[in-house]
N, CA and C of each residue as an Amber inpcrd file, in Angstrom:
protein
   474
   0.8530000  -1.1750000   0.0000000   0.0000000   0.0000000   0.0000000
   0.8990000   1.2390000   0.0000000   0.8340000   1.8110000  -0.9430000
   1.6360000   2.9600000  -1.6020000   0.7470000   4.6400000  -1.0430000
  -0.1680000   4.5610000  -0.0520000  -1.0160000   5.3570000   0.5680000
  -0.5260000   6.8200000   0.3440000   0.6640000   7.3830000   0.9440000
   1.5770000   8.6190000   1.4930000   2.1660000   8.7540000  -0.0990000
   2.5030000   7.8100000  -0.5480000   3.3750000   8.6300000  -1.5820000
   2.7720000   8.8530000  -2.4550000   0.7330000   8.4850000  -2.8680000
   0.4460000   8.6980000  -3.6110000  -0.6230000  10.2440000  -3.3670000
  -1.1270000  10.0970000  -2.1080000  -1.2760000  11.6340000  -1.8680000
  -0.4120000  12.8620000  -2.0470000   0.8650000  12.0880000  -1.6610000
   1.7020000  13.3920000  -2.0940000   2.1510000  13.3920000  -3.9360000
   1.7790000  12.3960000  -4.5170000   1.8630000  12.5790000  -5.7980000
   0.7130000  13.4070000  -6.6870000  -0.2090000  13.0500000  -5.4900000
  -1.8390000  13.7540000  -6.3200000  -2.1990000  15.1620000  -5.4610000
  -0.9160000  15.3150000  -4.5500000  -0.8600000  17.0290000  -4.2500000
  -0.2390000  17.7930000  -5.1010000   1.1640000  17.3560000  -5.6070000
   2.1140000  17.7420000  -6.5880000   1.3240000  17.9000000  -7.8750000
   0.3880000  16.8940000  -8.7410000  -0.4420000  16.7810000  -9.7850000
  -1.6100000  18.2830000  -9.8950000  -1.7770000  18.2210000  -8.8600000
  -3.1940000  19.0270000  -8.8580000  -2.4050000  20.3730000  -8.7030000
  -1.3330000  20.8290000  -7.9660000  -0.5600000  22.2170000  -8.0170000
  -0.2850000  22.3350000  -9.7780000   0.7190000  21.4960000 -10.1800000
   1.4310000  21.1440000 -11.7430000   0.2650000  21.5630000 -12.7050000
  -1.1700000  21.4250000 -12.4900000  -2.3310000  21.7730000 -13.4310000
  -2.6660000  22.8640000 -12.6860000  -2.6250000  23.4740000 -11.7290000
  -2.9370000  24.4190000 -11.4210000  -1.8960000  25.7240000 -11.5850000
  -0.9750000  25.4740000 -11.6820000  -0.5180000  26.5390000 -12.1360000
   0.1120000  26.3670000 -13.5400000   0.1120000  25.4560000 -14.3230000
   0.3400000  25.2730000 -15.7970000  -0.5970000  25.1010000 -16.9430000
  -1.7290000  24.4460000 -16.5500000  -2.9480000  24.1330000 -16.9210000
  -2.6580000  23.5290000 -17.7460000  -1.6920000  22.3710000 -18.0390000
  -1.1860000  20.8970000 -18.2330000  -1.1980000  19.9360000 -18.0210000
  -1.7340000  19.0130000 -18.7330000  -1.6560000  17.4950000 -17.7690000
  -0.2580000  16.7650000 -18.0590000   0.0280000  15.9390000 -17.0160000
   0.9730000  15.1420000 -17.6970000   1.5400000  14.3540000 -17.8050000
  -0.0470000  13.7100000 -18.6030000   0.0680000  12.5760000 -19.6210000
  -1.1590000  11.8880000 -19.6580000  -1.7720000  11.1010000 -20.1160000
  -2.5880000  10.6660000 -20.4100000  -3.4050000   9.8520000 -19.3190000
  -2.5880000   9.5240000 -18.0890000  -3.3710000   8.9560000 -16.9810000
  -3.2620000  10.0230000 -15.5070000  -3.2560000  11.2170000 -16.0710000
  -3.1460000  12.4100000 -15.0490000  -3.9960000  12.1700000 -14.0190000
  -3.5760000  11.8940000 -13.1090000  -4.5470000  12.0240000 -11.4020000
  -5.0760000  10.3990000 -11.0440000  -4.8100000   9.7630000 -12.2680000
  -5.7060000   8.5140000 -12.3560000  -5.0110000   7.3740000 -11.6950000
  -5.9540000   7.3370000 -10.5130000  -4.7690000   6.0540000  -9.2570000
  -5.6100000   4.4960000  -9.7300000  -3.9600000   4.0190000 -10.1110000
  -3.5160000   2.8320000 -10.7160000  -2.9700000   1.5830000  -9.7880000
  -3.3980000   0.3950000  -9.6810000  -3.4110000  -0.3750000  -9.1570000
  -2.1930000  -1.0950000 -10.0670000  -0.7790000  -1.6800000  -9.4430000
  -0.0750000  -2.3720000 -10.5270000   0.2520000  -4.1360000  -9.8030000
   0.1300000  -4.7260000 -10.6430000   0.5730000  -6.1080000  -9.9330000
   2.2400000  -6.1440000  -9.6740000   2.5180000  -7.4410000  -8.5140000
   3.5070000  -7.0640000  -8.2630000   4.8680000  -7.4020000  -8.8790000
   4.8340000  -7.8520000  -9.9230000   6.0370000  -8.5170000 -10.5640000
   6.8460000  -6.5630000 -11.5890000   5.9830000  -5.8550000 -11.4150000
   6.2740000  -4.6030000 -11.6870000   7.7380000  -3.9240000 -10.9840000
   8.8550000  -4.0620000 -11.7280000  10.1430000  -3.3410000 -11.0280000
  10.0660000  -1.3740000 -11.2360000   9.4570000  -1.2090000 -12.1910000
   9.6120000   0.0440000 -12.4240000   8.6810000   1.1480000 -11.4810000
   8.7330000   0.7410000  -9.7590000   8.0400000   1.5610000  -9.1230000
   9.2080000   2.2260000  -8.2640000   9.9490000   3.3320000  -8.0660000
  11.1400000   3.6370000  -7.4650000  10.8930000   3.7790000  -5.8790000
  11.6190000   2.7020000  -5.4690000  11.3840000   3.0040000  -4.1130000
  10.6790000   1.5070000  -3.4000000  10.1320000   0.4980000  -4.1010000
   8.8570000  -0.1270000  -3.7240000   9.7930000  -1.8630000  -4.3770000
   9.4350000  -2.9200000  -3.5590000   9.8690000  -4.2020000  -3.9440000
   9.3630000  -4.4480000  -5.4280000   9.7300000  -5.3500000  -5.8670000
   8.7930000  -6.6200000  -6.9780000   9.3790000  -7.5310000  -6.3910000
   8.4230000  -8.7520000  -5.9530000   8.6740000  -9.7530000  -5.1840000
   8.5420000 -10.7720000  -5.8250000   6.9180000 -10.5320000  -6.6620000
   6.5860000 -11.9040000  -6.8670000   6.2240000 -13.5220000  -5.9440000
   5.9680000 -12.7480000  -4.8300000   5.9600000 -13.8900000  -3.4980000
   7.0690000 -14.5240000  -3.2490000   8.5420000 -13.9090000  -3.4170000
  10.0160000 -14.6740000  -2.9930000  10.2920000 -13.6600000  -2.0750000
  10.1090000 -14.1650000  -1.1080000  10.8210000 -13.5180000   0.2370000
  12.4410000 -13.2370000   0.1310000  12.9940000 -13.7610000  -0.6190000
  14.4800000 -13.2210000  -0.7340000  14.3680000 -11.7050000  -1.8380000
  13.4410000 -11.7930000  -2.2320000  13.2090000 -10.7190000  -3.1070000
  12.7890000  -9.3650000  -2.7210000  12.4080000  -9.7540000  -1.4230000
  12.3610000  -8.6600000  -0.3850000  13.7060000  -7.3610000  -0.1010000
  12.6820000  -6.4030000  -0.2830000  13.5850000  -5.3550000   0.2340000
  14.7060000  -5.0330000  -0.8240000  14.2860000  -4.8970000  -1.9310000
  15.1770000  -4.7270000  -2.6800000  14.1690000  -4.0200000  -4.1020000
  14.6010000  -2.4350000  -3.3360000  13.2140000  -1.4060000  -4.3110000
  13.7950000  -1.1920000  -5.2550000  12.6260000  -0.7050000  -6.8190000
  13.1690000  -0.5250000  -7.9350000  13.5660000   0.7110000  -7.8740000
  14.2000000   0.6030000  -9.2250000  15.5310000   2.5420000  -9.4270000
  14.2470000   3.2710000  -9.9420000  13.5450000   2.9880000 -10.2870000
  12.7070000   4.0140000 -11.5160000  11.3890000   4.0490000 -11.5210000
  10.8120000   5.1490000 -12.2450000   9.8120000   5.5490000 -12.0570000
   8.9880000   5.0570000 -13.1420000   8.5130000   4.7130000 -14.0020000
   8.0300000   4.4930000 -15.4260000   6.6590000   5.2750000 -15.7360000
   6.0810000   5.0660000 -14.4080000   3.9580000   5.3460000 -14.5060000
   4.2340000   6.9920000 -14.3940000   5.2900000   7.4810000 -13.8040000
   5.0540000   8.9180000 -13.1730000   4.7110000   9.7720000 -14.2990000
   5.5310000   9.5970000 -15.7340000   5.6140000  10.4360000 -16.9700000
   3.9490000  10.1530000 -17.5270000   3.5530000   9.4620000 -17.2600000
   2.1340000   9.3800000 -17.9430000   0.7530000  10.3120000 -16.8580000
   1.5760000  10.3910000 -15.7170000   0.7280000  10.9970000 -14.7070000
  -0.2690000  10.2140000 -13.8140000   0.0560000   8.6660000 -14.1680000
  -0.6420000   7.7310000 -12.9010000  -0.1770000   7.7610000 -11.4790000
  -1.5540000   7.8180000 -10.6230000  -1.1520000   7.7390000  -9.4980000
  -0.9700000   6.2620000  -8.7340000   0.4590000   5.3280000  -8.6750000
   0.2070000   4.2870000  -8.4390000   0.0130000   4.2370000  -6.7940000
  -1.0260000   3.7330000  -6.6190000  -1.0990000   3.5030000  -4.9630000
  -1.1990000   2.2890000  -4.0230000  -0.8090000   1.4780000  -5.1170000
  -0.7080000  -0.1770000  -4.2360000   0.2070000  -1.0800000  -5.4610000
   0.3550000  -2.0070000  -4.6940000   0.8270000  -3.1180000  -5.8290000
  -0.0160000  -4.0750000  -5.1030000  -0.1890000  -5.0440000  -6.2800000
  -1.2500000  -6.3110000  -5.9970000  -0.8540000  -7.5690000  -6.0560000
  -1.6400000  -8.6910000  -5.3910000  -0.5660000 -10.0660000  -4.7490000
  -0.7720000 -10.8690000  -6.1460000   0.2860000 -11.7940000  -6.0020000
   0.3700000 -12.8480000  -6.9210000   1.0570000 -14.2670000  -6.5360000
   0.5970000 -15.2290000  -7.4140000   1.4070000 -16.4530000  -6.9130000
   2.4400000 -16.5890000  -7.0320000   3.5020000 -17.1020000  -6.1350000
   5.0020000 -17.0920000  -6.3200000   5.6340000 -17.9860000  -7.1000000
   5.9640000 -16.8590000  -8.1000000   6.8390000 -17.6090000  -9.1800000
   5.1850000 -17.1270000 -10.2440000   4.4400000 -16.9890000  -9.9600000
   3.3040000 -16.4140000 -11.0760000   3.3050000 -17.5220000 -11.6360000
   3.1360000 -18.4990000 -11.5620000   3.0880000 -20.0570000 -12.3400000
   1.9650000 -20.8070000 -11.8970000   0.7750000 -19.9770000 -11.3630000
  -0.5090000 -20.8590000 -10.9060000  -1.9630000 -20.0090000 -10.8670000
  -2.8260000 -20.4730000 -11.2850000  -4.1400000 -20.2050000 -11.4370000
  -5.0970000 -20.2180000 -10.1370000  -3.7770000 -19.8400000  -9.0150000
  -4.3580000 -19.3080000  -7.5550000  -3.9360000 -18.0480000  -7.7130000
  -3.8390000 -17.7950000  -6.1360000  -2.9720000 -16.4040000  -5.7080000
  -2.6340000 -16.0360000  -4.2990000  -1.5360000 -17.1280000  -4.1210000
  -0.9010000 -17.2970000  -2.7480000   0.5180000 -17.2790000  -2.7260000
   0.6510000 -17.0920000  -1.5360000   2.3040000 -16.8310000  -1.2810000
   2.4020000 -16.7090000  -0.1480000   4.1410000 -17.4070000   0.1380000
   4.5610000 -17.5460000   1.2090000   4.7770000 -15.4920000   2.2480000
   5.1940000 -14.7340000   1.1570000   5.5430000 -13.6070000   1.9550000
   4.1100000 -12.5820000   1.7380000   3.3770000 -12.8430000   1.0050000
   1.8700000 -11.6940000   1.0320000   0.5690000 -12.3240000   1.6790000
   0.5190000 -14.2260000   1.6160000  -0.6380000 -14.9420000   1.9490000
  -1.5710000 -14.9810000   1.2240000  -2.6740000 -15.1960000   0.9510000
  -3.5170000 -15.7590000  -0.0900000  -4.8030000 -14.4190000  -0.7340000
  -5.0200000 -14.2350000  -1.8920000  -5.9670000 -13.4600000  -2.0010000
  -7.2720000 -14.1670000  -2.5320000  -7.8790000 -13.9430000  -2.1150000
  -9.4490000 -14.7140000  -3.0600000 -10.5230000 -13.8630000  -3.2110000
 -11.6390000 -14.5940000  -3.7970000 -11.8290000 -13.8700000  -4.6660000
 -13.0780000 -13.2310000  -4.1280000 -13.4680000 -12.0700000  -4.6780000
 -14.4170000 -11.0810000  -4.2950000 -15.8210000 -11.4790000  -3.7500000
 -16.1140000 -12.5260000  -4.4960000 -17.6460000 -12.8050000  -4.6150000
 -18.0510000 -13.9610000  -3.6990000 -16.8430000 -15.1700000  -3.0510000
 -16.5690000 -15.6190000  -2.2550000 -15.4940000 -16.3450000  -1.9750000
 -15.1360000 -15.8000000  -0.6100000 -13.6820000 -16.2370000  -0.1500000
 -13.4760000 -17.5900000  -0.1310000 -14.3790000 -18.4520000  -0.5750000
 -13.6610000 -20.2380000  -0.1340000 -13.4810000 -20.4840000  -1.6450000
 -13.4740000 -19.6110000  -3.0170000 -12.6480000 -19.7640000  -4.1280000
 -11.5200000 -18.9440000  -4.2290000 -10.8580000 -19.3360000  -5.3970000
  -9.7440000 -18.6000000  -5.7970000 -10.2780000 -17.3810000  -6.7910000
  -9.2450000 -16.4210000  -6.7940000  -9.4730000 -15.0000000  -7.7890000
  -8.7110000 -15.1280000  -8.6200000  -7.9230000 -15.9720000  -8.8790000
  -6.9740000 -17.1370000 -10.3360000  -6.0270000 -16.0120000  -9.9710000
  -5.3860000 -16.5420000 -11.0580000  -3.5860000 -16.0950000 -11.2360000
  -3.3140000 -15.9550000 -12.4970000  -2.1440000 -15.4560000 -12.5060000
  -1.1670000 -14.6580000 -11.7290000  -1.2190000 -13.5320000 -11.4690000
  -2.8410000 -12.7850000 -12.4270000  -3.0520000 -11.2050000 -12.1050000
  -3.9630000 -11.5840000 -11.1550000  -4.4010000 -12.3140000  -9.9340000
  -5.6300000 -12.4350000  -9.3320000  -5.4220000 -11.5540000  -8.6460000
  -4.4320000 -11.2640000  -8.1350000  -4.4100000  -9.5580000  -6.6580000
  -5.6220000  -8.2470000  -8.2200000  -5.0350000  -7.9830000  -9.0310000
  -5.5820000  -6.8240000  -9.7330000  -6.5810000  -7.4490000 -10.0880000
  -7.7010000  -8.6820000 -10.4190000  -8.4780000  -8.7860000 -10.7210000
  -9.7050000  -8.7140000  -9.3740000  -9.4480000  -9.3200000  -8.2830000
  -9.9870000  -8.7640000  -6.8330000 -10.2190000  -7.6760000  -6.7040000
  -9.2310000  -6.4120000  -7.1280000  -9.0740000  -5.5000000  -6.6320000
 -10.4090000  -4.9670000  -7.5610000 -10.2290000  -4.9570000  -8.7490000
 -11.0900000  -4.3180000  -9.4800000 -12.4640000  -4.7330000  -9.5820000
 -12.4770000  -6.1820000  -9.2460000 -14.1300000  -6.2880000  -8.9510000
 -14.7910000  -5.6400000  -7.8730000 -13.5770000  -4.9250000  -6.8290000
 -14.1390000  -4.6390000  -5.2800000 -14.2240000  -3.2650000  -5.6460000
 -14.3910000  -2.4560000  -6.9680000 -14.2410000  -1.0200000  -7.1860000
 -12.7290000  -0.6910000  -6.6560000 -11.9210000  -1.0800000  -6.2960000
 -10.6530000  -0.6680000  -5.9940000  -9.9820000  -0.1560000  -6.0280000
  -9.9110000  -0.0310000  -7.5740000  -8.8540000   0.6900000  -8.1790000
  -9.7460000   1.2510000  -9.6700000  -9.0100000   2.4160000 -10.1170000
  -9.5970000   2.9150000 -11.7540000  -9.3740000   1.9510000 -12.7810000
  -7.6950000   1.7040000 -12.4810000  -7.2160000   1.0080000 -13.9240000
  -6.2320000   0.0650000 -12.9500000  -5.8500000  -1.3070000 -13.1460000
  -5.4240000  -1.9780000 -13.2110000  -4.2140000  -2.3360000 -14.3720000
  -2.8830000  -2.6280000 -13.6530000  -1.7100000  -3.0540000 -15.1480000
  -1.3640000  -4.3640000 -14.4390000  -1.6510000  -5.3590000 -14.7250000
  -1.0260000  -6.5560000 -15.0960000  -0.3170000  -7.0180000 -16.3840000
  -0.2410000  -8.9530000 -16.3830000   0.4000000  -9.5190000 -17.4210000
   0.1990000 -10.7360000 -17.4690000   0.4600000 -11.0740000 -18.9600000
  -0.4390000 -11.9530000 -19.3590000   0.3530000 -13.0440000 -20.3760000
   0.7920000 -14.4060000 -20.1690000   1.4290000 -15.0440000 -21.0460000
   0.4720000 -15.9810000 -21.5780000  -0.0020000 -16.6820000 -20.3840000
  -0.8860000 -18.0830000 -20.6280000  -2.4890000 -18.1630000 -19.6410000
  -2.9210000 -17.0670000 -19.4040000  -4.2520000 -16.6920000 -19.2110000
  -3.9890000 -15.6550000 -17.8010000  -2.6170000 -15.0990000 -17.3290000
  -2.5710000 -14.3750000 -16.1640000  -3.7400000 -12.9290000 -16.2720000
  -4.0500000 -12.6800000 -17.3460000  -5.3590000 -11.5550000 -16.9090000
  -6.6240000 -11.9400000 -17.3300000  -6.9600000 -12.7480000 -18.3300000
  -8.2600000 -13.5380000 -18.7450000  -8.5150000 -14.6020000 -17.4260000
  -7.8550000 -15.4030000 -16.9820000  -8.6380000 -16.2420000 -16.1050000
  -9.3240000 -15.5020000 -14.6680000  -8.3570000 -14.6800000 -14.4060000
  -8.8220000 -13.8270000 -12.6180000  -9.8560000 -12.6760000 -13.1700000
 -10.1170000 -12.4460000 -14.7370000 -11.0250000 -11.8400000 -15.0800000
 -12.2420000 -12.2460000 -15.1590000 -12.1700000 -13.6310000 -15.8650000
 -13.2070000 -14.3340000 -15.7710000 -13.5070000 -14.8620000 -14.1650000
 -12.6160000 -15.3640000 -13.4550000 -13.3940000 -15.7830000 -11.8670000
 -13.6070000 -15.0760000 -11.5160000 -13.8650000 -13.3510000 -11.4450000
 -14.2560000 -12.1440000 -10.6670000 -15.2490000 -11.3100000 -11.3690000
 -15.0830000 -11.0580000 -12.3370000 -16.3140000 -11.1040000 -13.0010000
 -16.0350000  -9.6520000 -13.3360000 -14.4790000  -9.2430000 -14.2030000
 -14.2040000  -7.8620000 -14.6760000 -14.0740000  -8.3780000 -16.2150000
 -13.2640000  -7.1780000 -16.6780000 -12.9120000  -7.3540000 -18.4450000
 -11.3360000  -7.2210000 -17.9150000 -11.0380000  -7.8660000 -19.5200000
  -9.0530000  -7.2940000 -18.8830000  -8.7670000  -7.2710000 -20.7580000
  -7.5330000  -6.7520000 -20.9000000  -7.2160000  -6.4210000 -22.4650000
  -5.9650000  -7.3760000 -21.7590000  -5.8200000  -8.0940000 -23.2420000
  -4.4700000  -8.5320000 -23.4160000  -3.8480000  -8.1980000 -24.7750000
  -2.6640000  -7.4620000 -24.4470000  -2.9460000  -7.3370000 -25.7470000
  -1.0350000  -8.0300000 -26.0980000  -0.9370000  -8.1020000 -27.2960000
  -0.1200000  -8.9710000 -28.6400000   0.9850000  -9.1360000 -27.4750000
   1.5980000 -10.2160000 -27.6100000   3.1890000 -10.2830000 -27.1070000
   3.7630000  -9.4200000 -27.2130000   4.6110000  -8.6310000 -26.7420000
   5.7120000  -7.7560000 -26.8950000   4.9630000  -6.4930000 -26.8770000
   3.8480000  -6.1650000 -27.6440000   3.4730000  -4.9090000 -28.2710000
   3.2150000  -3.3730000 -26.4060000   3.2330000  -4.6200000 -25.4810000
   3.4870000  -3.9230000 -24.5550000   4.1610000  -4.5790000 -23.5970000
   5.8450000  -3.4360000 -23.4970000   6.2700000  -3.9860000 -23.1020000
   6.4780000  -4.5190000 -21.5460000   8.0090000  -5.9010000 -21.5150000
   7.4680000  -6.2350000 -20.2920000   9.0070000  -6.2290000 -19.9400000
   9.7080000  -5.0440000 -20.1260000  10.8990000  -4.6190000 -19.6860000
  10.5330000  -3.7180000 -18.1940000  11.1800000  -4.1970000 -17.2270000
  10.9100000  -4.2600000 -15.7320000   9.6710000  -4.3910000 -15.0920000
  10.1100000  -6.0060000 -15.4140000   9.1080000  -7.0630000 -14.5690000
   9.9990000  -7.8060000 -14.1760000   9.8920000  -8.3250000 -12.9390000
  10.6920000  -9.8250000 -12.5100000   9.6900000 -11.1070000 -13.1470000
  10.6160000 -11.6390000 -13.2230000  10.5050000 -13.3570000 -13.9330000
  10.3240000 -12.9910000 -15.4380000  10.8230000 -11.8590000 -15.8840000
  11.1600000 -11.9340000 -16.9230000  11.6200000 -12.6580000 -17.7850000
């Protein structure tokens, strides 16, 4: 939970349009939910549920230039290799509509989130159903879109 740094990002935002009358960028003010295999949050883990992976924040910023406000990162299965969404260092997420199923994997933290109104926009990833399946058990939409065409340069398990 990215709470503090995203108020103070959406204090900075709202001055930046207020005295420029600029946005900047296309997701200006708009708080973004990112899953956690995401390295490009400066300051913040990508774990991926490996506790050795702990504590070891990314250099960079990537979302800031577009003007998203990221304010959480969301759980996933460790190693992202399962159509749950548990882990030894975050514990289990399930799913919105009832807790004795799963909210699938490997985007199931952002697909929870967004069935619970949570978040605006959600960024996950997707090889072999990681945003279609926790879309379908929760009962959101998710885009996947082409291999590569977005990229997936700082992500762990790359």
């Amino acid at each position: 939970v990215l709470y503090e740094d995203a108020r103070k990002q959406a204090k900075e935002l709202d001055a930046e349009f207020a005295s420029t009358k600029t946005l900047r960028g296309p997701f200006h003010g708009v708080p973004v939910s990112v899953k956690d295999n995401f390295t490009s949050l400066h300051g913040y883990d990508a774990t991926i549920g490996f506790t050795a992976w702990a504590n070891n924040p990314g250099k960079k910023d990537a979302c800031a230039s577009a003007g998203a406000i990221i304010f959480v990162k969301t759980n996933v299965p460790q190693t992202m290799l399962a159509f749950e969404c548990s882990n030894p260092l975050w514990g289990r997420t399930t799913n919105p509509w009832n807790n004795k199923y799963t909210c699938g994997g490997s985007s199931g933290g952002e697909g929870a989130l967004l069935a619970m109104d949570g978040s605006a926009l959600g960024i996950g990833s997707d090889i072999g159903g990681s945003l279609r399946i926790p879309a379908s058990y929760c009962g959101v939409y998710s885009l996947k879109p082409t291999a590569e065409r977005v990229s997936s340069i700082g992500t762990q398990g790359r």
